[in-house]
N, CA, C and O atoms as CSV, one atom per row, in Angstrom:
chain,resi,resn,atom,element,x,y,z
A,1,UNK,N,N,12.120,-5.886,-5.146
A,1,UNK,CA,C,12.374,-4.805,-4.222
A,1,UNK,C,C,11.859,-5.243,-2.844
A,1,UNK,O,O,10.700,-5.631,-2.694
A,2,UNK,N,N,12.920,-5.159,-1.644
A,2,UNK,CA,C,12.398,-5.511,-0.601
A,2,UNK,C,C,11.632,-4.558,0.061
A,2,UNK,O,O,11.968,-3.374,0.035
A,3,UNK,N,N,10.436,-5.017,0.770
A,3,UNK,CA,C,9.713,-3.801,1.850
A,3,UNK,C,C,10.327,-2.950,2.371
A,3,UNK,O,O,9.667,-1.952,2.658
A,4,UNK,N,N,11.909,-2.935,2.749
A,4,UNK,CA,C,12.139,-2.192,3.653
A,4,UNK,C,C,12.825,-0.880,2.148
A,4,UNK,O,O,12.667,0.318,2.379
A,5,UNK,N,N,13.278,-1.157,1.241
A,5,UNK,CA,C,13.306,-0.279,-0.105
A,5,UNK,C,C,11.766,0.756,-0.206
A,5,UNK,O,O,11.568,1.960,-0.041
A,6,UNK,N,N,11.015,-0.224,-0.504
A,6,UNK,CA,C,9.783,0.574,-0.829
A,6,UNK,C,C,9.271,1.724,0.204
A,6,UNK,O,O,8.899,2.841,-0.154
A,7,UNK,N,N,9.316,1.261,1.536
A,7,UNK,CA,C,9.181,2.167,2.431
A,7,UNK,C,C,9.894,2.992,2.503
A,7,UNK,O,O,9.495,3.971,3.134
A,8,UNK,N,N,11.619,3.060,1.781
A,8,UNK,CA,C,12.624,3.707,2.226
A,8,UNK,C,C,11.825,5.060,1.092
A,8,UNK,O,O,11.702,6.188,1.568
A,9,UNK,N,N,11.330,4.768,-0.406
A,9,UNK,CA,C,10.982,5.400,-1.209
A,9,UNK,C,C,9.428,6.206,-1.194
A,9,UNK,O,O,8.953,7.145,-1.832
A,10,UNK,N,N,8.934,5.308,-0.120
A,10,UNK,CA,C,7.344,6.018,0.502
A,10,UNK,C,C,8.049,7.005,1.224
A,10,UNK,O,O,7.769,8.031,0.603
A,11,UNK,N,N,8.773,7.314,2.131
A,11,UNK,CA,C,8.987,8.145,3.107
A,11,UNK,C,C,9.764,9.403,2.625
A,11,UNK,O,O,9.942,10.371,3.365
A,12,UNK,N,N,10.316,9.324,1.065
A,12,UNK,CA,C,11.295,10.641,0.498
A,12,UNK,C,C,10.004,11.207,-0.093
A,12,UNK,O,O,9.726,12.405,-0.032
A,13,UNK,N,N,9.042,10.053,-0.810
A,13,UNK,CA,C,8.052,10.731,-1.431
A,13,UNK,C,C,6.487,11.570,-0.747
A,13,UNK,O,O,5.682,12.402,-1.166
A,14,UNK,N,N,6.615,11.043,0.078
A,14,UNK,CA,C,5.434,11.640,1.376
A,14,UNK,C,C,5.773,11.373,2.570
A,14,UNK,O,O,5.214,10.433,3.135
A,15,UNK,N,N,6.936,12.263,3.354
A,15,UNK,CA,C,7.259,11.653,4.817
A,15,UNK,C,C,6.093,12.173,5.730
A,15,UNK,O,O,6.324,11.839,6.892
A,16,UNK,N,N,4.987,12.835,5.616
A,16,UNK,CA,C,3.916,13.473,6.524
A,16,UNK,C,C,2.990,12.187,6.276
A,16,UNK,O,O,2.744,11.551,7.301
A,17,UNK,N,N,2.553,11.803,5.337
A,17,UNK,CA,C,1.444,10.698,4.722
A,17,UNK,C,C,2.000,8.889,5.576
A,17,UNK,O,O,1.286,8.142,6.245
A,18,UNK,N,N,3.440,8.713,5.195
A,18,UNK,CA,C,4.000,7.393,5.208
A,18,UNK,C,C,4.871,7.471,6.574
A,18,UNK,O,O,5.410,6.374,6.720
A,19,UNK,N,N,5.170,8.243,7.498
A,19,UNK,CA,C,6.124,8.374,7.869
A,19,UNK,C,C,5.911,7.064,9.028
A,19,UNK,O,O,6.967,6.660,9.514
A,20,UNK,N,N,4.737,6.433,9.462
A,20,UNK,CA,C,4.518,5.424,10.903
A,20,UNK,C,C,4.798,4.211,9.678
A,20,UNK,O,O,4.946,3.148,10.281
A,21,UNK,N,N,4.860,4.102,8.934
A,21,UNK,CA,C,4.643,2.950,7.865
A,21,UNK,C,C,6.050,2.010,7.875
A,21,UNK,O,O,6.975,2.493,7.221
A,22,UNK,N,N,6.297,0.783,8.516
A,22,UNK,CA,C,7.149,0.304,8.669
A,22,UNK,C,C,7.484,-1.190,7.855
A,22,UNK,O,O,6.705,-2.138,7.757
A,23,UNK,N,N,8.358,-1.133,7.512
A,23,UNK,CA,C,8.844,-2.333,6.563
A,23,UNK,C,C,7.920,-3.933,7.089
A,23,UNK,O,O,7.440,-4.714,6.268
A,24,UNK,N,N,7.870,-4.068,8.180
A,24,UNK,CA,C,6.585,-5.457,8.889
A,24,UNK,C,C,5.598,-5.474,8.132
A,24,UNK,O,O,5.114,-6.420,7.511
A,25,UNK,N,N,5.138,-3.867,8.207
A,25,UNK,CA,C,3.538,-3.995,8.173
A,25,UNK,C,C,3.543,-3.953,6.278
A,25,UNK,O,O,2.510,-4.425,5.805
A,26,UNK,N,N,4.180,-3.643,5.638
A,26,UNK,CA,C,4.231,-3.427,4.504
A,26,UNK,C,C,4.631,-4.979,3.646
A,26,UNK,O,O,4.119,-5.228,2.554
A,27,UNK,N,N,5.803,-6.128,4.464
A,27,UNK,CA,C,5.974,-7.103,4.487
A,27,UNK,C,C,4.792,-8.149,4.497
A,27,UNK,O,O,4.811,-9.175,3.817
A,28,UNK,N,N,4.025,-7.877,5.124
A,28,UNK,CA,C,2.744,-8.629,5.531
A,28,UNK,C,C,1.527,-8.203,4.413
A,28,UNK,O,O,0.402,-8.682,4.560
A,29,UNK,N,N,1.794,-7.362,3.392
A,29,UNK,CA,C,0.784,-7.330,3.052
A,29,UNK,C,C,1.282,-8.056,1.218
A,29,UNK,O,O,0.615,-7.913,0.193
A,30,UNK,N,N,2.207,-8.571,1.316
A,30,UNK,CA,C,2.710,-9.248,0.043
A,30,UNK,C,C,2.745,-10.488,0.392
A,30,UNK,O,O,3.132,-10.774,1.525
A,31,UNK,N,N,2.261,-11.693,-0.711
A,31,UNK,CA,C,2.280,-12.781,-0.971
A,31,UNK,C,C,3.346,-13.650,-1.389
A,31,UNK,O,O,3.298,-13.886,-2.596
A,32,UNK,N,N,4.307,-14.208,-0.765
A,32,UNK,CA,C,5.312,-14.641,-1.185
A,32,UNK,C,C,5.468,-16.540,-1.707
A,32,UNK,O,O,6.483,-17.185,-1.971
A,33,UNK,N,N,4.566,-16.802,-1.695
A,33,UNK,CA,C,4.472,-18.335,-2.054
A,33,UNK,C,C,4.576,-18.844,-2.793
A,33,UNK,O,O,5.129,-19.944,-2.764
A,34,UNK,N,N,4.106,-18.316,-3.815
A,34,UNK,CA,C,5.089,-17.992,-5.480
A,34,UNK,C,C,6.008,-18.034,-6.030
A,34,UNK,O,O,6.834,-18.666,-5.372
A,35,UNK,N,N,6.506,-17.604,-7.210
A,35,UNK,CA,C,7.671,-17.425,-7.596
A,35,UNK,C,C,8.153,-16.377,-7.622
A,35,UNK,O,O,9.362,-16.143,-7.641
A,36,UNK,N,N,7.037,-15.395,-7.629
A,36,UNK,CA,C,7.376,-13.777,-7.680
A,36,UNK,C,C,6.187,-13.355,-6.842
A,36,UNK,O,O,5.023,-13.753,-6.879
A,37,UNK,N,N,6.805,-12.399,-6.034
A,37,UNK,CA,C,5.954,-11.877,-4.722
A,37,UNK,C,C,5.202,-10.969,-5.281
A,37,UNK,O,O,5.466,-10.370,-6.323
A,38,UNK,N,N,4.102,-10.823,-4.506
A,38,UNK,CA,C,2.461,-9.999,-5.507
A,38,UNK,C,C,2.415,-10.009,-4.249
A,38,UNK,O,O,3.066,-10.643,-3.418
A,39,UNK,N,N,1.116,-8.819,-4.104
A,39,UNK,CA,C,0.554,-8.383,-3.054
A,39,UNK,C,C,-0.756,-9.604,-3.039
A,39,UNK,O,O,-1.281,-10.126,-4.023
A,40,UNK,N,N,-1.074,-9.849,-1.518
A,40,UNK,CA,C,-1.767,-10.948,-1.269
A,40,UNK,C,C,-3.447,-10.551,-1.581
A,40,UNK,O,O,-3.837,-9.389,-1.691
A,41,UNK,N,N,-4.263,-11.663,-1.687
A,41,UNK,CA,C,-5.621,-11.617,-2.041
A,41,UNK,C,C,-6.007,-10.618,-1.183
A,41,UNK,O,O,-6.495,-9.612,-1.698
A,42,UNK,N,N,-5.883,-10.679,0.184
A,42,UNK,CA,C,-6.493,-9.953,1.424
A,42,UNK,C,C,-6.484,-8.556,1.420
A,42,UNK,O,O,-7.379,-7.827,1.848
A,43,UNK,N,N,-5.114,-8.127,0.765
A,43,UNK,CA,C,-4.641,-6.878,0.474
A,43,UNK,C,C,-5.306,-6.443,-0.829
A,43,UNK,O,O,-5.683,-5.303,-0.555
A,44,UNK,N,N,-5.620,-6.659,-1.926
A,44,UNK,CA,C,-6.255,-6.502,-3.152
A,44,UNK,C,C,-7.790,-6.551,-3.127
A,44,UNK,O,O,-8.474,-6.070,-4.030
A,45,UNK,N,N,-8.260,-7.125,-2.105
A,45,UNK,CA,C,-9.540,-7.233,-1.349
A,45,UNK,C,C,-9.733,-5.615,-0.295
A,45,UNK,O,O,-10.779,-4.968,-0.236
A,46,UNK,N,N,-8.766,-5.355,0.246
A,46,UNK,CA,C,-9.299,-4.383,0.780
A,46,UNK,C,C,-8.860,-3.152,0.122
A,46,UNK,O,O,-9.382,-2.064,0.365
A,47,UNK,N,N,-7.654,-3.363,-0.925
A,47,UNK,CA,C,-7.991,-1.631,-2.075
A,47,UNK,C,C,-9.241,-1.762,-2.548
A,47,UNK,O,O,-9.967,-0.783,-2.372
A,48,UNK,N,N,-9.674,-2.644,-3.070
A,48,UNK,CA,C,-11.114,-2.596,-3.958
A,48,UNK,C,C,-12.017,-1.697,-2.810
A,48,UNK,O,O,-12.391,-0.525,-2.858
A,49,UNK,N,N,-12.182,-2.609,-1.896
A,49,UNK,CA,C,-13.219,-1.682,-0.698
A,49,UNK,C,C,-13.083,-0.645,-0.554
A,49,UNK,O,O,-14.014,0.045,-0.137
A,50,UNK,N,N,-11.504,0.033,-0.928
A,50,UNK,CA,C,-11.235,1.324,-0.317
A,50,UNK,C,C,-9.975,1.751,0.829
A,50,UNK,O,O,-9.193,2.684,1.010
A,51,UNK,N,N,-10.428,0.041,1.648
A,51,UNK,CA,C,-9.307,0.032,2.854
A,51,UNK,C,C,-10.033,0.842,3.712
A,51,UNK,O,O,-9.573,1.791,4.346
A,52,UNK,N,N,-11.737,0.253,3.720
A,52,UNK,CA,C,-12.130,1.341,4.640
A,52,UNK,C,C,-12.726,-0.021,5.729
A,52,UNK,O,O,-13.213,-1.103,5.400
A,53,UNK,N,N,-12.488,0.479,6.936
A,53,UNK,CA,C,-13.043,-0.257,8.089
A,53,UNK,C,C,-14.511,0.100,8.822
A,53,UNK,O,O,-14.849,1.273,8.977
A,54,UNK,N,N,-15.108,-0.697,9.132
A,54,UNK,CA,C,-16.211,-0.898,9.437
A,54,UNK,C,C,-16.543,0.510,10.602
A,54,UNK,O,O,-15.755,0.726,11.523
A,55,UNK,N,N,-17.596,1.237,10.426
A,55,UNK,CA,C,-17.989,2.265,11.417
A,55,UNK,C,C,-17.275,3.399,10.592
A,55,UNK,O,O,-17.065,3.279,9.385
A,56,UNK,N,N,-16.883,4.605,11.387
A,56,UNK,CA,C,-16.988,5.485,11.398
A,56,UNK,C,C,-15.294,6.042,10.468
A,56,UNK,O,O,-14.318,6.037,11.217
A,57,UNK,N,N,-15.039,6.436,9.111
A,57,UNK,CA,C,-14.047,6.604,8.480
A,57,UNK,C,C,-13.280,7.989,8.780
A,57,UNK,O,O,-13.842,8.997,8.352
A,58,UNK,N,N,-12.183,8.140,9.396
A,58,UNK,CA,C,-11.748,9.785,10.067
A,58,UNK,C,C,-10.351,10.153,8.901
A,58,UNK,O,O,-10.060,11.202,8.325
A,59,UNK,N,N,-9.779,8.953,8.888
A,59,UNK,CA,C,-8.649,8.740,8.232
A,59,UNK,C,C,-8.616,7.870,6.227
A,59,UNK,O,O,-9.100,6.921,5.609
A,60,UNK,N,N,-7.863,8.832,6.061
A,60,UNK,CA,C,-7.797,7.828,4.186
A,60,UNK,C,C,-6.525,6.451,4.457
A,60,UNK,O,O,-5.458,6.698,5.018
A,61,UNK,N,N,-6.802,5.368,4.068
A,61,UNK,CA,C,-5.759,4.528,4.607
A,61,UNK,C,C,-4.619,4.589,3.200
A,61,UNK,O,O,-4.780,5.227,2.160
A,62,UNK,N,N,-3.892,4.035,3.437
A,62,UNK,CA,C,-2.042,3.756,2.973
A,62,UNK,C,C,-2.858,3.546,1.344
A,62,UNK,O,O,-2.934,4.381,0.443
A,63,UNK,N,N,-3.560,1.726,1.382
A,63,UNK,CA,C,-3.768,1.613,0.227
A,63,UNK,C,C,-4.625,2.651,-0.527
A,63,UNK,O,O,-4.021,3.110,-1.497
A,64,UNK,N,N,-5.566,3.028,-0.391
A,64,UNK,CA,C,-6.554,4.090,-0.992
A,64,UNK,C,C,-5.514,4.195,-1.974
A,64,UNK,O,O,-5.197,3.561,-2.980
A,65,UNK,N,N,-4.821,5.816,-0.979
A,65,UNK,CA,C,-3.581,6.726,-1.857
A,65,UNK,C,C,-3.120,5.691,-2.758
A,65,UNK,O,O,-3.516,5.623,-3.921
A,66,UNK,N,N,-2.169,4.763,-2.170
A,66,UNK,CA,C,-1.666,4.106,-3.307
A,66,UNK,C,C,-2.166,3.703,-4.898
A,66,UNK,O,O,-1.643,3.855,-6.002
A,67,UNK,N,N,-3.283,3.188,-4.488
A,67,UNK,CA,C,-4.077,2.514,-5.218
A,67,UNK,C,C,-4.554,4.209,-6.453
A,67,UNK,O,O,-4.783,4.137,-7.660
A,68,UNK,N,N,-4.560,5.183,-5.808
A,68,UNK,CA,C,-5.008,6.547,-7.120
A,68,UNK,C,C,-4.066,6.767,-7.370
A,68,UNK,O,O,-4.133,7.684,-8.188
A,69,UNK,N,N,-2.521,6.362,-7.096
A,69,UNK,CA,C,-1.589,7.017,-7.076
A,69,UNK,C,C,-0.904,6.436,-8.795
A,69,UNK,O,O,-0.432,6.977,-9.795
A,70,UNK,N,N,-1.253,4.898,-8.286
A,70,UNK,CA,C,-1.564,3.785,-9.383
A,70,UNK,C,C,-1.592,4.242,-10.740
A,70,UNK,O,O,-0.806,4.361,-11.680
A,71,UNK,N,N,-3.050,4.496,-10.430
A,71,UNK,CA,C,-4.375,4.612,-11.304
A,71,UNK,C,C,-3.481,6.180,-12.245
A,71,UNK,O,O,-3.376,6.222,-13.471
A,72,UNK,N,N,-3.036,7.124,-11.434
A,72,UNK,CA,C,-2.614,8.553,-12.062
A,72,UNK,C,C,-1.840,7.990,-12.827
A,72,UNK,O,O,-2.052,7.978,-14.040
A,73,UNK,N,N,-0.945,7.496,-12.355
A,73,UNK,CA,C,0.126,6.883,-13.308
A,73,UNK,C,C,0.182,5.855,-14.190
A,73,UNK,O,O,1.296,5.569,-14.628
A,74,UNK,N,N,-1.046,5.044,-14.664
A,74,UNK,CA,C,-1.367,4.376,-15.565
A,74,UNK,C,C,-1.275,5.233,-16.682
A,74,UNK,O,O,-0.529,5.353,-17.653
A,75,UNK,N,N,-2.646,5.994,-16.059
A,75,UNK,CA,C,-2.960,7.016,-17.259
A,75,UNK,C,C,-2.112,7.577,-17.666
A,75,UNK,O,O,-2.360,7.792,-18.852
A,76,UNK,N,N,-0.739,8.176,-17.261
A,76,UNK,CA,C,0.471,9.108,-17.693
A,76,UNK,C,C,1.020,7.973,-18.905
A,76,UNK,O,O,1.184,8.302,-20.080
A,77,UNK,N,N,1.190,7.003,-18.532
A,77,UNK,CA,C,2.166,5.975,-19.097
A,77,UNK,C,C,1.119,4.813,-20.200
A,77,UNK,O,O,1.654,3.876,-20.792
């Protein structure tokens, strides 16, 4: 599935949450060097953290959500 799909499917499913979220920035956070594209170390490095940036946290970032969104749906399945 290309980035610009996934975003097309972030934005029916939360257009208030995803709506600045653009196929680049979503592009950049997958590993393509492979044989099959995975999301990159850097990116799997900062769900673990949270995706939280240094100082003062105002905002929940993209991965967080994703990452419980995940997790809900493990458990369903």
């Amino acid at each position: 599935m290309s980035p610009a799909e996934i975003v097309k499917i972030l934005h029916t499913t939360n257009w208030k949450f995803f709506k600045k979220l653009a196929p680049q920035t979503l592009g950049a956070w997958i590993d393509r060097s492979g044989k099959v594209p995975r999301w990159s170390d850097a990116t799997l490095r900062r769900v673990e953290k949270g995706n939280k940036p240094g100082g003062l946290t105002t905002r929940v970032g993209i991965l967080v959500w994703t990452q419980n969104l995940c997790e809900e749906l493990q458990a369903h399945f």
